[in-house]
LOLUM-766055 format. One record per atom (N, C-alpha, C): residue in three letters; x, y, z. Coordinates in steps of 0.1 Angstrom, whole numbers, plus 2048, in hexadecimal, padded with zeros to 3 digits. Each point is the difference from the previous one (the first is absolute). Layout:
BEGIN
alaXYZ/...
This chain:
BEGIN
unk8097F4800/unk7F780C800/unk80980C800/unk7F98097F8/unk80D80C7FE/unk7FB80C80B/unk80D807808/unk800806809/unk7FA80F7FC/unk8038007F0/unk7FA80E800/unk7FB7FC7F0/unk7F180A7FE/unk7FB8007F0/unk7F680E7FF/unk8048087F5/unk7FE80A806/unk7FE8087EA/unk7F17FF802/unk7FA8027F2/unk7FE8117FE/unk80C8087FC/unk80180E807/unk7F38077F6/unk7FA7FA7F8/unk7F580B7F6/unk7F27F980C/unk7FF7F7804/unk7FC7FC809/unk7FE80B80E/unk80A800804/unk80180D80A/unk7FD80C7FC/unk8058047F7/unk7F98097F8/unk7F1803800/unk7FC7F47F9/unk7F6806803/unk7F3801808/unk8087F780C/unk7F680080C/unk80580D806/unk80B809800/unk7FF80E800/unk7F58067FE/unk7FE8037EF/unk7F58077F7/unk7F47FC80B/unk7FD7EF800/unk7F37FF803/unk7FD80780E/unk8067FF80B/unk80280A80D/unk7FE80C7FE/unk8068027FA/unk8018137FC/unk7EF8007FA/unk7FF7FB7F8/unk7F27FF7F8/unk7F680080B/unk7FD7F3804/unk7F37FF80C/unk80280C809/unk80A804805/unk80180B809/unk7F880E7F4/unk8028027FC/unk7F880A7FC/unk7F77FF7FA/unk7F97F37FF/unk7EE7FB7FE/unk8007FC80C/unk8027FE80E/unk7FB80580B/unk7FD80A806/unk80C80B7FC/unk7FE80C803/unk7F38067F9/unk8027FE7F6/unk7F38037F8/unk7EF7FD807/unk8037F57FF/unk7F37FA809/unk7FF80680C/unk80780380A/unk7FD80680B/unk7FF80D7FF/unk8058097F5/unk7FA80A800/unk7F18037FA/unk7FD7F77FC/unk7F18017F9/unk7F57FB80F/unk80A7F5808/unk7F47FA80A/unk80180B80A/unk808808806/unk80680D806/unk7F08097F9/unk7FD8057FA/unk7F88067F7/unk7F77FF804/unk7FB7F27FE/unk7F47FA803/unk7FA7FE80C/unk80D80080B/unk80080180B/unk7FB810804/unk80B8087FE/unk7FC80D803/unk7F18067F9/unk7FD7FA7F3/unk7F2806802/unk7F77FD808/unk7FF7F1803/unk7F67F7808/unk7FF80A80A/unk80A802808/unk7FF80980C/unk7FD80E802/unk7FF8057F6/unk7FF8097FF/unk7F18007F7/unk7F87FA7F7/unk7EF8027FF/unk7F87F6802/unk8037F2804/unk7F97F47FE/unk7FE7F8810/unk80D809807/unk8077F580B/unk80680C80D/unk7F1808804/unk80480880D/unk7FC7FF80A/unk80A807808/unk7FB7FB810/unk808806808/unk7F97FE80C/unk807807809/unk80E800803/unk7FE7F3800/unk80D7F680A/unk8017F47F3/unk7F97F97FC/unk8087F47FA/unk8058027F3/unk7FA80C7F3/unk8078027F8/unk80D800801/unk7FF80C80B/unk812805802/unk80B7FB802/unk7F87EF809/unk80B7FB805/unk8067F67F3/unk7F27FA7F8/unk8017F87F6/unk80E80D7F3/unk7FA80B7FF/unk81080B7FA/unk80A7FD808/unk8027FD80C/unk80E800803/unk8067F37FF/unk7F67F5806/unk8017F8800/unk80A7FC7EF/unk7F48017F5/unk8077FE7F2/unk80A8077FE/unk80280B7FE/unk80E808804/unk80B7FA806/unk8047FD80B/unk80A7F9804/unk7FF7F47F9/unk7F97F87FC/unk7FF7F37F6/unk8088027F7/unk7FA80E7F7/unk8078047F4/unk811805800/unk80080180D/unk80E8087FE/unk8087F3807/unk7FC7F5806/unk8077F3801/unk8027FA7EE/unk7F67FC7FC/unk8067FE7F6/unk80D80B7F7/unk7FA809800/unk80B8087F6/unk80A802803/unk8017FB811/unk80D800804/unk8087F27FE/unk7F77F37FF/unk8057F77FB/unk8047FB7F0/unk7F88077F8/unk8058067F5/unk8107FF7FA/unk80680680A/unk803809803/unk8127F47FA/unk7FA7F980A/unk80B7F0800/unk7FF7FC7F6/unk7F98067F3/unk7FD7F47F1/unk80C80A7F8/unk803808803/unk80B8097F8/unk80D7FF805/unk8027F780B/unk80D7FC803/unk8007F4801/unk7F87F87F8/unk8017F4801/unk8067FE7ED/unk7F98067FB/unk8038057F5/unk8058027FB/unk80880B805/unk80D7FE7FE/unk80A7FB805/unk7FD7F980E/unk80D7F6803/unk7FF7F57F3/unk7F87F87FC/unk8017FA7F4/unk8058037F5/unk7FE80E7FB/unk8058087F4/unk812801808/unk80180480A/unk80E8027FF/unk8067F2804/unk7F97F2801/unk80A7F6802/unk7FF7FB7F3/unk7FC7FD7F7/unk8007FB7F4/unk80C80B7F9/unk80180B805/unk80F8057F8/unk8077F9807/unk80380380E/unk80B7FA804/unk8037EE7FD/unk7F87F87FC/unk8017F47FE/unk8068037EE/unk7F780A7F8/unk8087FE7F3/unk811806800/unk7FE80A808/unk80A805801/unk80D7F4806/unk8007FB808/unk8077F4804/unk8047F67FA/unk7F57FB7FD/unk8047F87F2/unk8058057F3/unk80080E7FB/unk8098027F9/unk810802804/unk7FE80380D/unk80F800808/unk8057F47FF/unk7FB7F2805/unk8027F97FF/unk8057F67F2/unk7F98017F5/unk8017FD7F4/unk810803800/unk7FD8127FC/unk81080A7FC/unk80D7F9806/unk7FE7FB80F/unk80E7FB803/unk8057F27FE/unk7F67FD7F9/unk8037F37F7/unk8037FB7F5/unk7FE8107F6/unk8038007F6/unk8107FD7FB/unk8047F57FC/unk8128047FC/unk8067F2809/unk7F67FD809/unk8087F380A/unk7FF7F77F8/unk7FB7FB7F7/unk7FA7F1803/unk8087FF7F1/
């Protein structure tokens, strides 16, 4: 079994796709944010439980976007190890060239 295998357009492009979903999330939460803020504001008022249900979603919303947050350094940790793997193996290669 091999210690390492490492399909770098592969890494690549589970990059893209991270980076992608992250901003059709974003997306989406700002439309459901929307929906939210209207609700409460003509459909969904009250004294006491509207407001709590706005803060309540609120902090929701800003947990997610703060976990988010992780999909762009995930992202790129993959984007920058798939250089460093090509890059290595071309290192590797080069000091072989001329031995053999």
């Amino acid at each position: 079994m091999p210690n390492l295998n490492v399909t770098y357009q592969e890494m690549d492009d589970a990059s893209i796709r991270l980076r992608n979903g992250k901003v059709d999330i974003e997306a989406q939460l700002v439309a459901l944010k929307k929906t939210v803020d209207a609700l409460v504001a003509g459909g969904y008022v009250t004294d006491q439980s509207s407001v709590q249900f706005q803060g309540s979603y609120d902090r929701f919303n800003t947990g997610v976007t703060n976990t988010l947050a992780g999909l762009d350094g995930m992202a790129e940790y993959l984007k920058k190890a798939a250089e460093v793997f090509r890059t290595a193996d071309a290192q590797l290669a080069s000091s072989l060239r001329g031995q053999g």
